[in-house]
N, C-alpha and C positions, 0 to 999 in steps of 0.2 A: 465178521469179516476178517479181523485180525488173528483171531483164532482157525479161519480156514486159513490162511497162511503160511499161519505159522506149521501148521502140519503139512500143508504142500511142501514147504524146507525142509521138513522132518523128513518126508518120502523122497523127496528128492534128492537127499543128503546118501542114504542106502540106497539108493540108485544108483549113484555117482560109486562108493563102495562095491558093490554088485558088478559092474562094470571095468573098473579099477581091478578087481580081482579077474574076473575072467579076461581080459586084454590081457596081465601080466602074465597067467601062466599059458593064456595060449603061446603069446611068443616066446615064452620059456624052451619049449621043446617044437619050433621051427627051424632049429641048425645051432650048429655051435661059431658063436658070432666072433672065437676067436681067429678060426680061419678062414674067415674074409679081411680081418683086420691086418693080418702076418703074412709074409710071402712064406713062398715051400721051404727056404733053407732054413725056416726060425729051427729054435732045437726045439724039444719039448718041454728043458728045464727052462727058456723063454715065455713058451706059449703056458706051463704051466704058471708061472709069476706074474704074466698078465692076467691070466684067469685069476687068479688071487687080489691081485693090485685093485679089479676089478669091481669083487668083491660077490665073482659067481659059484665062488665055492663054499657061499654060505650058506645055510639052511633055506628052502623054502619062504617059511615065514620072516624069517628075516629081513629076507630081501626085499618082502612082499610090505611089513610096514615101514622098512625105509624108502620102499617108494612111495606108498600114501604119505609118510611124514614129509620129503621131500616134495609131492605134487601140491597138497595143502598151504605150500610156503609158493608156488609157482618155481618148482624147480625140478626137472627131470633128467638131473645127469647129463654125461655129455655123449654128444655121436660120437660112436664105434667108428662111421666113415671119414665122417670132415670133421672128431677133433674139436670140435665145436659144441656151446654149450644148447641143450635141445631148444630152450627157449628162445632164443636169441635166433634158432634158424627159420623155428614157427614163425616170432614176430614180424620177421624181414620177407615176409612169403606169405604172411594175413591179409594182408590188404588185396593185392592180388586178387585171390580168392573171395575174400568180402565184398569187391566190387565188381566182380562177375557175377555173386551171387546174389547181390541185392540190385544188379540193373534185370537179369534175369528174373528174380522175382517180382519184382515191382512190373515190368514190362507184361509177366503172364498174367499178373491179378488184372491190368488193366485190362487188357485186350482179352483176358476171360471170361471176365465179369460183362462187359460193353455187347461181346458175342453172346453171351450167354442170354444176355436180356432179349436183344433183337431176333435171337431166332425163337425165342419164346415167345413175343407179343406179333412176331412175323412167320410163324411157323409154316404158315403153307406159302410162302413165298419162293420163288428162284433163288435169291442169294441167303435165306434161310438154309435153303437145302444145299448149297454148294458148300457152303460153311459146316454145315453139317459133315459132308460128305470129306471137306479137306481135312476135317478133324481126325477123323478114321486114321490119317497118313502118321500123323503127331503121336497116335498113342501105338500104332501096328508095329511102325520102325523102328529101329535101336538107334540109340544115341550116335555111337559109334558112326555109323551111316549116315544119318542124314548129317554129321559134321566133312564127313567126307564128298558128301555129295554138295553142299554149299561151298568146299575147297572147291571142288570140278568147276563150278557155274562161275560164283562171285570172283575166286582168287587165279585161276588156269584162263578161263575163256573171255570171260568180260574183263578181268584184271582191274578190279574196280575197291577190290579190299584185300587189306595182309592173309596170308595165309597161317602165319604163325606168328607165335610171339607177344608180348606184352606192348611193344612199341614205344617210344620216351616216356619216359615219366619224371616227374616233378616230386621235392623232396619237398613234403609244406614244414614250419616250422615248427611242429611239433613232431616231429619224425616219419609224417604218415606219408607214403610214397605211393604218389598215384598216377594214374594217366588219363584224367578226366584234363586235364588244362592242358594238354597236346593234342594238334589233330592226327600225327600217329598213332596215338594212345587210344583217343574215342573212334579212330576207323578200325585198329584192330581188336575192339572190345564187341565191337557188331557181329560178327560171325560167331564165335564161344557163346556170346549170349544168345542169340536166337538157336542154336545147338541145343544150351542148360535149360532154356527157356519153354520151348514148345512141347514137353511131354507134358509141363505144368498147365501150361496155358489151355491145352485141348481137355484136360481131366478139370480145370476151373470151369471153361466153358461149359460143356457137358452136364458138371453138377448145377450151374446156376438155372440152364437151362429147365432141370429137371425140376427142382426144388420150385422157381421160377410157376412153370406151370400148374404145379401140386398148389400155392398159394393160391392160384389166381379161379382156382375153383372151389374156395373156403368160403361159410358163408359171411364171414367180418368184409370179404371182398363185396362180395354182390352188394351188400348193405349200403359199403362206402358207395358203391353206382346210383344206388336207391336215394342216396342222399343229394346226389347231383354233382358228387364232384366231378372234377374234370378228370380224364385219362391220364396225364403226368402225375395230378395229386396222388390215385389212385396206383397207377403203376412205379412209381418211385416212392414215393410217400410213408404206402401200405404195403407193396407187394415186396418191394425190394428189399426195403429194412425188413423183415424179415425174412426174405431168404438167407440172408447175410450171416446168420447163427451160424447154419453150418459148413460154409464157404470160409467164416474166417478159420473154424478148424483146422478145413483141410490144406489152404493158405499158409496156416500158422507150420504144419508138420512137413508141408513142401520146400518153404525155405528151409528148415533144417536137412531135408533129402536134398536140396539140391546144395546144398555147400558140403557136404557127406558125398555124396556123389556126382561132383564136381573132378574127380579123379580121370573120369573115362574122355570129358570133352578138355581139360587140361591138357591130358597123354596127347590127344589128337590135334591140338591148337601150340601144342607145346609153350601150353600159358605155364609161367610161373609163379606155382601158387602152392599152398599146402598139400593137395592132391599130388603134383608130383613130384615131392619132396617125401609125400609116404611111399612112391611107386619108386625109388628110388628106392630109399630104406629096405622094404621088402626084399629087391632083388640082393643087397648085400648083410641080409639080417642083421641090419643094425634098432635093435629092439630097444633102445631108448627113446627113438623120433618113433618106432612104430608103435608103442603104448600110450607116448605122450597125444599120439595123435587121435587115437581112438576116446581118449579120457576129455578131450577138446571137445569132438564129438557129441558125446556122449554129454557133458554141459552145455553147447551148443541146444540140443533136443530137450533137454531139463528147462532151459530159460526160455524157452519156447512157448513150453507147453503152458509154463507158470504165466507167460502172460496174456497166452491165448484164453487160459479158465477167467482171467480178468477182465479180457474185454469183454467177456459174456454180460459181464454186471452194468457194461456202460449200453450192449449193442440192446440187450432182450430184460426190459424189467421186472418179468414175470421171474426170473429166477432171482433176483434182489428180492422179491417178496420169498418164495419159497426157504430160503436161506435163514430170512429173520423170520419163520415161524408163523408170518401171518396166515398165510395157505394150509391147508391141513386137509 
């Protein structure tokens, strides 16, 4: 166990490297980020000194391991825009993000998992198949849309939630700034999350569903019936723990896509979060917040993955045996 670990680090380590490289030089050569930073009068022998001061008129490699050395310590230079050091912009715009992405994910596993089951053990029923049918809408649509179309309903017509914004938040005493303890804050977190939330929620449903069924036609199934348990023992007990291998998977790599892509319903809620502190970045190539933020990323999905291969060993014991060799 220790020794699979340990190599997951290893791969994950030149991951992060891999990564790191290509984020750096692709915005390498997306503009020259000293004139966005300079008005038209700068001279050249200005703009030239800041390119220098800068430290972009080093070599390639150069530049490229004093970024790794600098990212390795948690530090990525300062923004080109605001001046400001990257870190410090990330951390004040994480939270944000983090708790859009984790009430969105939390809300899709539940309400995926819950649907997934019931239109499986309820499959030819009416609200099986409406559920069915409403899911279609969650995966066909773009994000984009349907944030704009809960603007129309919930924030223009009914007037019943913000349409934009973060809403008060609360500084707790370790720095972390939230808006769970205001009710500004939890009504305007409702709409972004049901936005970030339902392409997750419709692709959880759909897999449980499926997996769900494939189970409940295995012969360990029928046996368990043979033995007299009851329907709950059997379909929670038996059928669900194991559909659940490959639902935490896809679980596990969603929340990382939806805090990764968390950018488009951000733009559109005008939440302030990481997502549009890179969309910001982008339009004025400032490639310090834009590398820093792909390299976040980018560990984001690594810490992911590392503990989704983990939970394998708690959810399915059949691979705790394969691992230590007894299987063969």
């Amino acid at each position: 166990m220790l020794a699979y670990i340990i190599r997951r680090i290893v791969q994950s380590v030149l991951v992060m490297l891999a990564v790191a490289l290509v984020s750096f030089a692709l915005f390498r050569y997306v503009g020259d980020p000293i004139y966005a930073m300079v008005g038209q009068e700068t001279s050249l022998e200005d703009r030239e000194a800041l390119r220098e001061n800068l430290g972009l008129n080093d070599p390639f490699v150069v530049q490229f391991a004093r970024f790794v050395g600098n990212a390795a310590q948690g530090e990525f230079g300062i923004s080109y825009r605001l001046q400001q050091p990257v870190m410090e912009l990330i951390l004040s715009r994480l939270p944000a993000t983090l708790e859009l992405a984790l009430i969105s994910g939390l809300a899709a596993f539940v309400f995926g998992v819950g649907a997934g089951v019931y239109s499986a053990l309820r499959r030819r029923g009416a609200l099986s198949t409406a559920i069915m049918t409403l899911s279609l809408i969650g995966v066909s649509l773009p994000t984009f849309l349907i944030g704009v179309l809960l603007i129309w309903i919930f924030a223009v017509e009914l007037q019943w939630l913000p349409s934009f914004g973060r809403g008060d938040t609360v500084v707790l005493p370790w720095g972390w700034e939230t808006g769970f303890l205001t009710q500004s804050g939890r009504a305007s977190l409702i709409l972004p999350a049901i936005t970030l939330g339902l392409y997750q929620m419709t692709l959880i449903m759909r897999l449980v569903r499926a997996e769900m069924l494939e189970v409940l036609r295995t012969d360990y199934i029928k046996f368990a019936r043979a033995r007299g348990l009851s329907n709950r023992a059997v379909h929670f007990g038996h059928a669900l723990k194991n559909t659940l291998v490959p639902v935490i998977t896809i679980t596990g790599l969603q929340l990382g896509s939806i805090i990764a892509f968390a950018i488009i319903t951000e733009t559109v809620f005008q939440w302030p979060g990481v997502g549009a502190l890179f969309i910001n970045s982008v339009r004025v190539v400032d490639v310090p917040v834009m590398s820093a933020y792909l390299v976040l990323i980018a560990l984001i999905f690594v810490v992911i993955n590392l503990i989704v291969d983990l939970l394998y060993y708690a959810v399915d014991p059949r691979l705790r045996v394969e691992r230590g060799g007894v299987r063969h």
